[in-house]
C-alpha positions in Angstrom: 0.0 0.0 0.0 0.8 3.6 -1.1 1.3 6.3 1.5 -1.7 8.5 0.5 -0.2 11.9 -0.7 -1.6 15.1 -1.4 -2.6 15.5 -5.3 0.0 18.4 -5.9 2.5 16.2 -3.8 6.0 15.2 -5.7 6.3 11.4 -6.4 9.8 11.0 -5.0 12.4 8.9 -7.5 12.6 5.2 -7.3 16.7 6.1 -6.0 15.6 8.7 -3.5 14.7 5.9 -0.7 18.0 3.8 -1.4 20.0 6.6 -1.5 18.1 7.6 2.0 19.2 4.0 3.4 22.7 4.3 2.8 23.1 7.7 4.4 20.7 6.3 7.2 22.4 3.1 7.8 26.0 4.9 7.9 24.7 7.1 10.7 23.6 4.6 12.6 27.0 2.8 12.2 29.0 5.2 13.7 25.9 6.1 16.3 26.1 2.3 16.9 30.0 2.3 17.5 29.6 5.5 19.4 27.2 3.9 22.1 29.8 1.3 22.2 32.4 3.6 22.6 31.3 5.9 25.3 30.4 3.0 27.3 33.2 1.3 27.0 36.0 3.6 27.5 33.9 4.6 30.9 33.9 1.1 32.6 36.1 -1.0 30.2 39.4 1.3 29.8 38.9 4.3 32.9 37.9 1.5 35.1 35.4 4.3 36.2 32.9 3.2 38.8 29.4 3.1 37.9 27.9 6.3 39.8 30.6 8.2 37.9 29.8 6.7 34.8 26.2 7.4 35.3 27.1 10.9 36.3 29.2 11.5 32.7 26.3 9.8 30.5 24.1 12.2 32.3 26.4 15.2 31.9 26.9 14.0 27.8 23.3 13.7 27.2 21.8 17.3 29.7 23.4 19.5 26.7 21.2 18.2 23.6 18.5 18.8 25.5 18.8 22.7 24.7 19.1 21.9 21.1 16.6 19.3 19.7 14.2 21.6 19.6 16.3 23.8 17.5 17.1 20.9 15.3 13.1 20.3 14.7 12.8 23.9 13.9 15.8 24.0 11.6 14.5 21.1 9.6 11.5 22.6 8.9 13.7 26.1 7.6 16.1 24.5 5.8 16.1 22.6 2.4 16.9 19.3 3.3 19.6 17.5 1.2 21.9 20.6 2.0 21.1 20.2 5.8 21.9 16.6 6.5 25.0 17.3 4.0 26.7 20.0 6.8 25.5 17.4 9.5 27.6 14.4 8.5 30.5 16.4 7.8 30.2 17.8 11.6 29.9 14.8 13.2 33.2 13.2 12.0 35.0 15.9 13.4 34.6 15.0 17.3 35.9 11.2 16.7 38.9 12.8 14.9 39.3 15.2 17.6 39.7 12.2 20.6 41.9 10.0 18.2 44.1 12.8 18.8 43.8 13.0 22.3 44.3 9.5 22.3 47.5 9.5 19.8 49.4 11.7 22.4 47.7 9.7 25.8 45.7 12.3 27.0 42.8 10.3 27.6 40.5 10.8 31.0 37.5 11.0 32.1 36.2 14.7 30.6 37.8 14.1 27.7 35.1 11.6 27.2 32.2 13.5 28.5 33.4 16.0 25.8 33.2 13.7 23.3 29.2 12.6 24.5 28.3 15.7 24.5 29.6 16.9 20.8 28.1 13.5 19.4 25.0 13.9 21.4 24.3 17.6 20.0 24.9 17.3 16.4 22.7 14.0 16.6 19.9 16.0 18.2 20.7 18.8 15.2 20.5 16.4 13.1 17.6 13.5 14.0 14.6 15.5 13.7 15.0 16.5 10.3 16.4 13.3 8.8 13.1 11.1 10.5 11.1 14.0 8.2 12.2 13.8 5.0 11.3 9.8 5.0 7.7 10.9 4.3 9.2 12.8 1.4 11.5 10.3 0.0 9.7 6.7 0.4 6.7 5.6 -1.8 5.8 2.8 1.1 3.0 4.1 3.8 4.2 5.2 6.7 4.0 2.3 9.1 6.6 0.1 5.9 9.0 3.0 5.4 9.3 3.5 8.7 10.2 0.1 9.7 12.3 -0.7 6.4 14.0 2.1 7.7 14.8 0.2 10.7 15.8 -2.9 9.5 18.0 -1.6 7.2 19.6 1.1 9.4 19.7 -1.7 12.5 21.7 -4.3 10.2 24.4 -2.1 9.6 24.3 -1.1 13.1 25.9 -4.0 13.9 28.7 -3.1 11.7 29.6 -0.4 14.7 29.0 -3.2 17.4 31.5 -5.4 15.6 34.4 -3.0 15.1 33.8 -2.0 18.5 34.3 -6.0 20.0 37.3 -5.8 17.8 38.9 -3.0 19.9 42.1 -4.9 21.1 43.3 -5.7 17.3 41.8 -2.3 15.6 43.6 0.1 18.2 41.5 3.3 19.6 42.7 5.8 17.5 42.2 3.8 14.4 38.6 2.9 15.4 38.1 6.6 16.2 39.4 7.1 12.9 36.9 4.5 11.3 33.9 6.1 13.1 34.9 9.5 11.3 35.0 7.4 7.9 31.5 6.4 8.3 29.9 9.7 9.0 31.9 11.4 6.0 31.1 8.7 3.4 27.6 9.0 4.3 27.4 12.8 2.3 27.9 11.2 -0.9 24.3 9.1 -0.3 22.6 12.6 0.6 24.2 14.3 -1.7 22.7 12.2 -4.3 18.8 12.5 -3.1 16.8 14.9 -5.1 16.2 18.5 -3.8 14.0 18.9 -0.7 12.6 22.5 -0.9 10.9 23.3 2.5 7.5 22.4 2.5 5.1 25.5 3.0 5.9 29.1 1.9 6.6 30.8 5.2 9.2 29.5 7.6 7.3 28.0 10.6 8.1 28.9 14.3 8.7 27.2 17.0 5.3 27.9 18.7 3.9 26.7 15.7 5.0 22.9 16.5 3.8 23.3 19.9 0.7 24.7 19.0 0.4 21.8 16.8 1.3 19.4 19.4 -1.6 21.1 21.7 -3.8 20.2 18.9 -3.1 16.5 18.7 -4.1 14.6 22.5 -3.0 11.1 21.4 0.4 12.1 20.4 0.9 13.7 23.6 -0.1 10.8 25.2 2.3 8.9 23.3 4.9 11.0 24.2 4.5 10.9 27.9 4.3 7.0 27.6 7.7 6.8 25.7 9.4 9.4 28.2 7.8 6.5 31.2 9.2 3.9 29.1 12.6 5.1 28.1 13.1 6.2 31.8 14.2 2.9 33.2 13.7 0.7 30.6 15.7 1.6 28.0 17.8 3.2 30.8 18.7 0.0 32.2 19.6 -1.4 29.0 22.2 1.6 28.3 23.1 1.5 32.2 23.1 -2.1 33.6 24.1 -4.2 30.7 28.2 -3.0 30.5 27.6 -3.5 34.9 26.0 -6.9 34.4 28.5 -8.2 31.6 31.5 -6.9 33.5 30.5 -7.6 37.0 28.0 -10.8 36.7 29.3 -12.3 33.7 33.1 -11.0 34.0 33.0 -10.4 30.1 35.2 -8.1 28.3 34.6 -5.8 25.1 34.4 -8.7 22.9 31.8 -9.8 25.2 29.8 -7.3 25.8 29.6 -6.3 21.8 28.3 -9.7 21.3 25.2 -8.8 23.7 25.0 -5.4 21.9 25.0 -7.1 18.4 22.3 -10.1 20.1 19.8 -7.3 21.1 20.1 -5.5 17.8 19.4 -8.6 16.1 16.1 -9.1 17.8 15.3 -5.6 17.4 16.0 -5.9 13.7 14.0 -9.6 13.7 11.2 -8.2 15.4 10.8 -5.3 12.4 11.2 -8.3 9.8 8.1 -9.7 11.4 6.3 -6.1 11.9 6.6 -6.0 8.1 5.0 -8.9 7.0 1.8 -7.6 9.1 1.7 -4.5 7.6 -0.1 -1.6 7.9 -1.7 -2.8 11.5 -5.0 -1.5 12.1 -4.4 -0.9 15.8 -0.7 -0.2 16.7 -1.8 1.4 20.3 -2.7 -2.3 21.2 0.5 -3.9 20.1 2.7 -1.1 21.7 0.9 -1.7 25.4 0.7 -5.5 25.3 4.5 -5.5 24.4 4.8 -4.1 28.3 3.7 -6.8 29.7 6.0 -8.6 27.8 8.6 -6.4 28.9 7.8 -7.3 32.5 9.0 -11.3 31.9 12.1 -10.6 30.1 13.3 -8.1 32.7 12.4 -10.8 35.7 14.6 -13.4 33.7 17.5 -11.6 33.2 17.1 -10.1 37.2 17.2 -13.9 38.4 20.9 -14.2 36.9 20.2 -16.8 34.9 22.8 -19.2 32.8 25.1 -17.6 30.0 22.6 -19.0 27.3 19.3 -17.6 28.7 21.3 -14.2 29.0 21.6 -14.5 25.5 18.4 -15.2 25.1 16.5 -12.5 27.8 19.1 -9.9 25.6 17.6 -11.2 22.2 13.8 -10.9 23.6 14.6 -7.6 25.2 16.0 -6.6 21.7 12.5 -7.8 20.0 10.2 -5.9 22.7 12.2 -2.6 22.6 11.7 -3.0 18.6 8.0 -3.5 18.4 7.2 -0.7 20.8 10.3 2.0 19.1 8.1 1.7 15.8 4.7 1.4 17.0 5.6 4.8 18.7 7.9 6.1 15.5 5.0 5.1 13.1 2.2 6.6 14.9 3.6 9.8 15.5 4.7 10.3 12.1 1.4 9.8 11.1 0.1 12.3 13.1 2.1 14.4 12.8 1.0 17.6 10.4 3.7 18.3 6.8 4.7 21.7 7.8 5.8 20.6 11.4 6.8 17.5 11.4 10.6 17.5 12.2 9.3 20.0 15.2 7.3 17.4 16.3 10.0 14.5 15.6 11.9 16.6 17.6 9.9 16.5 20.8 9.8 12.5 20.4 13.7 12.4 20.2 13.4 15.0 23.2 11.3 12.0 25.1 14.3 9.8 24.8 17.3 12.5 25.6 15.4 13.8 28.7 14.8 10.1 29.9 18.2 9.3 29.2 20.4 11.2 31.3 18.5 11.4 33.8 17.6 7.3 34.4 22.0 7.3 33.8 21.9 9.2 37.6 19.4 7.6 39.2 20.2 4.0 38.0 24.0 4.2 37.8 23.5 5.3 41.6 20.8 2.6 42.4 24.1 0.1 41.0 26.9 1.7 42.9 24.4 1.7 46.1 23.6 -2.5 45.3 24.4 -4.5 42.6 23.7 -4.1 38.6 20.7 -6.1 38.2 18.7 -4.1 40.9 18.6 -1.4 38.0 16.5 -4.0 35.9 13.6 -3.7 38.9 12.2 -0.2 38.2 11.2 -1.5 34.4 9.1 -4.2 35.8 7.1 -1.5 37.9 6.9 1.2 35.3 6.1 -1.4 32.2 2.8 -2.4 34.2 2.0 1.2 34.8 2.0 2.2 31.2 0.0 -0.8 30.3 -2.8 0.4 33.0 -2.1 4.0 31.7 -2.4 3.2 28.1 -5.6 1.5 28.4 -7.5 3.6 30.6 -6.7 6.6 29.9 -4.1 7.3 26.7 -6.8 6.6 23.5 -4.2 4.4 22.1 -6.2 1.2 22.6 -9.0 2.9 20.5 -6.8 4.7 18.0 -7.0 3.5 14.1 -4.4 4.1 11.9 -4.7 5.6 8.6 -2.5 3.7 6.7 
């Protein structure tokens, strides 16, 4: 099924969406390694304790806060191709910038706080306006392109997951180096989409988003329910896995990327599946059963259990967080009004940077307090609260999709 377009819209080339995949998929390569990275240098190569690493994902991730919301308004000013062009080239400049801190062994702890917070802040620059222009470069409905989009992108994650496991033989600086690579190679892709002119004839402002998101109840309610869930849920997972494969599992990089790559794989599985189904009718209901869900594969990896249900707890958890990322990606793009959209985008990546840093504090001093899996208890408690919330009160159970 077609995405159903305006008459005077622009069919978009059969190359645009391709070309939009590569660039997409190279991002989240380096995005991927850079997850990998921060982490890693925190509790792998510092040795940092895990309040203080808590406290530096925290301090990385406060910063983009204060300019997501300029990146949704920029999208909407700015023709797009150009845009995501400057974007790229700035964010290989902070992984060149630590491999030469690292060349000359000048490494420490603010160095990489530094380097989360540049990455963080062109990403939130950057995000809201390239999760727009998929409506503008994909013949697919919204509910395919977006999770195409994922499956695609997700895959060649893993690319950054496995050149970050590969650590000890690449050398730092070189990885640092390769990171850089990936964002710069990814201009030729955008530089080869066709033109995207803005998309209404005065520049919008910000209060026109918000008005806009004033206007539009379910999305807010989708919102708050992401912000619930991304506070300990996908908090844990970027807080209490590197703790649980280090201090539980005594695992190493190699380890601990194989986890990363595991979860991504379900994640990426569980959009393969989404696809077949496609467009859902109801996507609210699939989004709030998917908590409960959540509830058991947090209880089975708080239990400790054997190396090869780990794996397997880490694969499920990848599946969940996949299902309910798109059901909540899809519906908000669809909601979402032309003129505003990257505004609006940008309130939904705000959702998961607000959560972010500040489950990194509460959970990274919830570990140093007791042990790492304690930080998997909160997502038990807040998964059954959304799915009470979202029933009785949210309209998602109720809410149709267009598609």
């Amino acid at each position: 099924m077609t995405e159903k377009r305006p008459m005077n819209a622009t069919v978009p080339p059969r190359s645009a969406f391709p070309y939009y995949l590569t660039s997409s998929s190279l991002w989240m390569a380096g995005m991927s390694l850079q997850g990998f990275l921060f982490s890693w240098l925190l509790v792998g190569v510092l040795e940092r304790p895990a309040d203080e690493a808590g406290i530096a994902r925290s301090l990385a991730e406060f910063p983009p806060l204060f300019v997501l919301l300029l990146g949704g308004l920029l999208g909407d000013r700015f023709e797009g191709r150009s845009y995501l062009s400057v974007m790229h080239l700035l964010m290989a400049l902070p992984p060149l910038l630590i491999a030469g801190v690292v060349f000359y062994d000048q490494l420490n702890y603010w160095w990489v706080v530094l380097f989360g917070i540049l990455m963080a802040s062109i990403q939130a620059l950057s995000d809201p306006a390239r999760q727009s222009i998929l409506s503008r470069v994909a013949r697919l409905d919204i509910q395919r392109a977006v999770t195409t989009m994922t499956i695609f992108t997700s895959l060649i994650g893993t690319l950054g997951f496995y050149l970050g496991g590969n650590l000890d033989h690449i050398g730092l600086s070189n990885l640092l180096l390769l990171q850089a690579a990936l964002f710069g190679i990814g201009v030729i892709a955008i530089r080869a989409l066709p033109a995207l002119p803005l998309q209404q004839p005065e520049k919008p402002r910000l209060r026109d988003g918000l008005k806009a998101l004033r206007d539009l109840p379910l999305v807010r309610n989708v919102l708050l329910l992401n912000f619930l869930s991304s506070l300990f849920n996908a908090g844990a997972y970027i807080v209490a896995i590197p703790y649980i494969v280090k201090e539980v599992y005594a695992g190493d990089a190699a380890f601990f990327a194989q986890i990363m790559i595991v979860f991504t794989i379900g994640s990426i599985g569980s959009n393969v599946v989404l696809l077949l189904f496609m467009p859902l009718k109801h996507p609210g209901r699939l989004f709030l059963f998917m908590q409960l869900t959540r509830v058991a594969i947090l209880y089975l990896l708080w239990i400790q259990p054997s190396l090869w249900l780990f794996y397997f707890a880490m694969f499920a958890w990848g599946l969940n967080m996949g299902v309910t990322t798109t059901m909540v990606r899809t519906t908000v793009q669809e909601l979402a009004p032309a003129p505003v959209r990257s505004q609006i985008l940008s309130v939904l990546l705000l959702s998961f940077l607000v959560s972010s840093p500040i489950s990194s504090a509460l959970l990274g001093f919830l570990i140093s307090e007791t042990q790492p899996l304690a930080a998997l208890l909160p997502g038990m408690l807040v998964s059954l609260l959304i799915f009470v919330i979202g029933i009785r009160a949210s309209g998602l159970w109720a809410y149709q999709s267009a598609n």
